[in-house]
Structures are given as C-alpha cells and as structure tokens.
N, C-alpha and C positions, 0 to 999 in steps of 0.2 A: 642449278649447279650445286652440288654438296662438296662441303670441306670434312674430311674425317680428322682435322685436328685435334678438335675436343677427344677424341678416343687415345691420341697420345699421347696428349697432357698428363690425361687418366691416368694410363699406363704407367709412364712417368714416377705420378705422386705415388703410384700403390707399389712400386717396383716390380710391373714386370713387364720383361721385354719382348719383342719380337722371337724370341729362341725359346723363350720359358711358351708362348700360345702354340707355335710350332709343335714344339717338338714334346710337350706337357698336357697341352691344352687339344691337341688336335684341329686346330687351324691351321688351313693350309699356306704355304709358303702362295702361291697365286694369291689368294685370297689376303694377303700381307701386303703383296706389289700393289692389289687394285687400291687397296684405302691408302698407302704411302702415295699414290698418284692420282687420288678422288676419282678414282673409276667407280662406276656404280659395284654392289655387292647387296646381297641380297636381304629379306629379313631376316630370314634364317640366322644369318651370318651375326645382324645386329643384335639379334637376341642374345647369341651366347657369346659375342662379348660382351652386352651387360651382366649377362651368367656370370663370368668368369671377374667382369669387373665389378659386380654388388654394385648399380647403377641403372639407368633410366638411360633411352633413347640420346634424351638430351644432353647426356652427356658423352656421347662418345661420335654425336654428330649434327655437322648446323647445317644448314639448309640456305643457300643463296639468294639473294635477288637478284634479276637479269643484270641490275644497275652495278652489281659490286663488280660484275667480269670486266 
C-alpha cells in the first residue's frame, strides 16, 4: 500500500496547493483524487511532482508494509 502524504506535507511547506498543480502546473484534477485517496498514479505523475516540488521520490511518497494496514 502507498500513502501519498509525504507529497502534502511538501506541498504544504513550499506553498503550493492543490489549485496552483491544477490549474498552473497541469496536473490533473483525477490525478489529485487518486493521491488525496492513495490510489495508485503513475511514475510519470511522480516525476513531475518532484519537477514541480525540487525533490526526490521520497519525499512525496512512503510505501507501506502489509503490517501497517
């Protein structure tokens, strides 16, 4: 299972929001629901939001063990 919370936090500290990748950034609003609900997304997707976030993988996603569900 993957938590995309680390990418929020991110978000967060750098100020910027869900509306600013949207509609700035070209991320799409789907693409918004599946990480706010740990649906899978692709790498693609991971890539540019480290693009956009000047970050690494690991910080905008942690990776579960069966034991934490």
């Amino acid at each position: 299972m993957y938590s995309y919370s680390p990418s929020l936090e991110k978000m967060q500290k750098r100020g910027i929001t869900t509306y600013s990748l949207v509609n700035h950034h070209g991320i799409s609003s789907h693409l918004m629901r599946n990480q706010r609900h740990n649906k899978n997304v692709t790498l693609e997707t991971i890539h540019r939001l480290c693009q956009i976030l000047n970050c690494t993988p690991n910080d905008v996603l942690e990776i579960l063990s069966d034991r934490d569900n």
